[in-house]
C-alpha positions in Angstrom: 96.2 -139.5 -10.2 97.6 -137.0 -12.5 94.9 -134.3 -13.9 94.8 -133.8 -17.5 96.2 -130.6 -17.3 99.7 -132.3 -16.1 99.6 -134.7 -18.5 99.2 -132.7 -21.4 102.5 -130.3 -20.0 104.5 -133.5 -19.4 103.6 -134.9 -23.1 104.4 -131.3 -24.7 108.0 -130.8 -22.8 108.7 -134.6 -23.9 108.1 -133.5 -27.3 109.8 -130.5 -27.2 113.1 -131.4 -27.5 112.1 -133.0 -30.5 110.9 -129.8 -31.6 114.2 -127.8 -31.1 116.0 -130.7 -33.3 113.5 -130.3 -36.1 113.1 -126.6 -36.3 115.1 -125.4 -39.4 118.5 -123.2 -39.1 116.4 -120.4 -40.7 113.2 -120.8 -39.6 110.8 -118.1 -38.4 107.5 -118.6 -37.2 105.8 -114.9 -37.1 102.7 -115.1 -35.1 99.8 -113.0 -35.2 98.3 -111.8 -31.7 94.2 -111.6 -31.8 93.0 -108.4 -31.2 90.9 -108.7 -28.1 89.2 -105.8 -25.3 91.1 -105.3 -22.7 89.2 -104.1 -19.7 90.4 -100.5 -18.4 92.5 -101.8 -15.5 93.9 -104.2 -17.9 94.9 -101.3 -20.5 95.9 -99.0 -17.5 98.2 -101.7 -16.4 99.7 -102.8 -19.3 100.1 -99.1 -20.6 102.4 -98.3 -17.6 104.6 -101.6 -17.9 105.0 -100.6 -21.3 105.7 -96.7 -21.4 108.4 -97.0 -18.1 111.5 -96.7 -20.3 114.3 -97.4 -18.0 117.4 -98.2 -19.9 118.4 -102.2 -19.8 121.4 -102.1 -17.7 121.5 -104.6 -15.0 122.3 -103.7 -11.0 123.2 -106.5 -8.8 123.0 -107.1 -5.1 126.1 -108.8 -4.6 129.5 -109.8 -6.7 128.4 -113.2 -7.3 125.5 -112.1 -8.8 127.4 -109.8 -11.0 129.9 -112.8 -11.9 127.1 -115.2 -12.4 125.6 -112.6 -15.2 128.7 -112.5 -17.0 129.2 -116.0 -17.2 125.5 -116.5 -18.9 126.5 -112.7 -21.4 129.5 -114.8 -22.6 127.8 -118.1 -22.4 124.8 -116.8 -24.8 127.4 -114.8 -27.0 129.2 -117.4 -28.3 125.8 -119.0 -29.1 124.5 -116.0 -30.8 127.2 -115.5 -33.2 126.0 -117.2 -36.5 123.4 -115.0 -35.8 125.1 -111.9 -35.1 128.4 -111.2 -35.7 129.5 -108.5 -34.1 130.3 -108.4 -30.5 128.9 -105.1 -29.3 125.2 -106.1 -31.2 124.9 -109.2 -29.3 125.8 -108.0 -26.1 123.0 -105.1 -26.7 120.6 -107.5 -27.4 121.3 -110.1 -24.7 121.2 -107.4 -22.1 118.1 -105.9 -23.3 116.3 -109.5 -23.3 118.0 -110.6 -20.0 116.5 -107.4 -18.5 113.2 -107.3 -20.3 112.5 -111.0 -19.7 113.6 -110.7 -15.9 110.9 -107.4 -15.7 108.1 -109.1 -16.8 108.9 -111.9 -14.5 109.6 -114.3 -17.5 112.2 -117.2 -18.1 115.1 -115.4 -20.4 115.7 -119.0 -22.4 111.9 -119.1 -22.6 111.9 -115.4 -24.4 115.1 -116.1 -26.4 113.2 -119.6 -27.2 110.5 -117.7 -28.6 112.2 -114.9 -30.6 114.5 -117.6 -32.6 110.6 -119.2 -33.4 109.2 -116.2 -34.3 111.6 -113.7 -35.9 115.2 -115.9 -36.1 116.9 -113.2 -34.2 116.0 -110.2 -36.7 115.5 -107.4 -35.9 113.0 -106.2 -39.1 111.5 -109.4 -39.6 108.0 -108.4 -40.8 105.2 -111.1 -41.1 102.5 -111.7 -43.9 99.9 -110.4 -41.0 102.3 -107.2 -40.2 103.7 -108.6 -36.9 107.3 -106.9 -36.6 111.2 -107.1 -35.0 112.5 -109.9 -32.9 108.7 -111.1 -30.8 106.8 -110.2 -34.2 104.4 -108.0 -32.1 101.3 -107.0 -34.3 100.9 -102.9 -34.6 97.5 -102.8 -32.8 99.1 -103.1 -29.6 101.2 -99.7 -30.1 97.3 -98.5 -30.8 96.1 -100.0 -27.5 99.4 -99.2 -25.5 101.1 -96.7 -26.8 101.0 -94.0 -29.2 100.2 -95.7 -32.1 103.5 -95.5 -34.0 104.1 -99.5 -35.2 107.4 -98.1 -36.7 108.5 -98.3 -32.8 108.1 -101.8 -33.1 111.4 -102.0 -34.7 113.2 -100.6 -31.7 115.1 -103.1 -30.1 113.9 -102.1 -26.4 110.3 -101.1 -27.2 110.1 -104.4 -29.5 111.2 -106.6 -26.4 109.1 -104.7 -23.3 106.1 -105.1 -25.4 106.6 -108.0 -26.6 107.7 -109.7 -22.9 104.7 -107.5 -21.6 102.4 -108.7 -24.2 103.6 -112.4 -23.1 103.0 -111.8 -19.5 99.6 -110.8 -19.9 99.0 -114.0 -21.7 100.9 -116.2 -19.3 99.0 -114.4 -16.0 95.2 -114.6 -18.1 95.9 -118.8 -18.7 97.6 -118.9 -15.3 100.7 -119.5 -16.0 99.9 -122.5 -18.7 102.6 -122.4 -20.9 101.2 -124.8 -23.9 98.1 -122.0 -23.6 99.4 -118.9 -22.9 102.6 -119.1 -26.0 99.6 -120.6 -28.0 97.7 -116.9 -27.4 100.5 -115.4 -28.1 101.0 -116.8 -31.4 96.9 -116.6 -32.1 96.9 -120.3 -31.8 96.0 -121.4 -28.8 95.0 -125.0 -28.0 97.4 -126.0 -30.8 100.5 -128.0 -30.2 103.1 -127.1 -32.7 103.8 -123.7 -31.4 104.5 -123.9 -27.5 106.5 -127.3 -29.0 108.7 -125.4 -30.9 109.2 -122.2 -28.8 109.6 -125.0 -25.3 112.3 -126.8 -27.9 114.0 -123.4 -28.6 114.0 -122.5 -25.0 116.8 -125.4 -24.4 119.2 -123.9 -26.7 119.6 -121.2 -24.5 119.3 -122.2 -21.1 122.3 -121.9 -18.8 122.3 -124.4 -16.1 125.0 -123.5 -13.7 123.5 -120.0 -13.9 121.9 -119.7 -10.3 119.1 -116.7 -11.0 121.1 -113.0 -10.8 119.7 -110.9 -7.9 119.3 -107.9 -10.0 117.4 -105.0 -8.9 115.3 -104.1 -11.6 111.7 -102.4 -11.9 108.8 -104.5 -10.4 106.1 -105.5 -13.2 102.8 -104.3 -12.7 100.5 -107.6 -13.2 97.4 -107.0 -15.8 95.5 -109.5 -13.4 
């Protein structure tokens, strides 16, 4: 007997392919992130994933792994340049996602997914609401996070750590529901049209002969 929760992931990833074929070459769906308390030991956690600023340059345990990342860089480059032309930019930004995504413990199509939804790949996309940069992250967070400056928002790493943090926290508070947690993320949650567009965006970029890099990176600090 299948639970409604199941059913309701199978009918959205069924539809989500639909989604990706539908969603408009320069489309851009900037969200808006509720303002919500976060408990102390939330804040405390999420402040710490956020403010370790290690640069975005992968390690790797072994030469496969190594090989395995390259093949996905090149893979994802050729598929990122209507977007961005020159070669150097795109591998900046693929490396800084790959390692941002992988920190937070998150699928990198599912974050590459999201940022074509929200921002279309650029970099000072600004919303109506104010969210900004490529995961259209609303200022109040660099208020509740950080030090306040939303103008950091445009940075390419600090846009993608808060914005994979942010993510995180909203995947780990609906337990790793994906229709609920992008839902939150985009401030509307329990709403379809979202999570089916970011899911449909997601299998643009996924890389299936890509067996997971074993990069040594720094270990997330959950918000749970």
């Amino acid at each position: 007997m299948k639970t409604p929760g199941v059913s309701r992931r199978n009918a959205l990833l069924c539809l989500a392919g639909a989604s990706a074929a539908l969603l408009p070459i320069n489309a851009a769906w900037a969200g808006a992130q509720i303002e919500e308390p976060l408990i102390d030991a939330v804040r405390t956690a999420l402040s710490s994933a956020v403010a370790d600023r290690a640069p975005p340059i992968p390690e790797f345990a072994n030469t496969q792994a190594r090989l395995d990342y390259l093949r996905w860089l090149g893979a994802m480059s050729e598929r990122l340049k209507k977007k961005k032309s020159d070669w150097q930019t795109r591998k900046d930004f693929l490396q800084t996602v790959w390692y941002e995504s992988r920190r937070a413990g998150l699928d990198t199509a599912l974050v590459l997914g999201l940022i074509q939804v929200e921002s279309n790949f650029r970099k000072f996309a600004v919303s109506g609401v104010g969210a900004r940069g490529y995961m259209q992250v609303m200022p109040f967070w660099t208020r509740q996070l950080g030090d306040g400056d939303a103008a950091k928002l445009f940075h390419l790493q600090t846009n993608l750590r808060f914005g994979c943090v942010i993510l995180r926290h909203y995947l780990d508070r609906e337990h790793g529901d994906l229709f609920l947690g992008l839902g939150r993320y985009n401030g509307s949650r329990g709403k379809p049209a979202y999570p089916q567009a970011v899911l449909g965006a997601r299998q643009l970029w996924e890389f299936s002969s890509l067996s997971a890099p074993a990069a040594t990176h720094p270990t997330r600090t959950s918000p749970s």
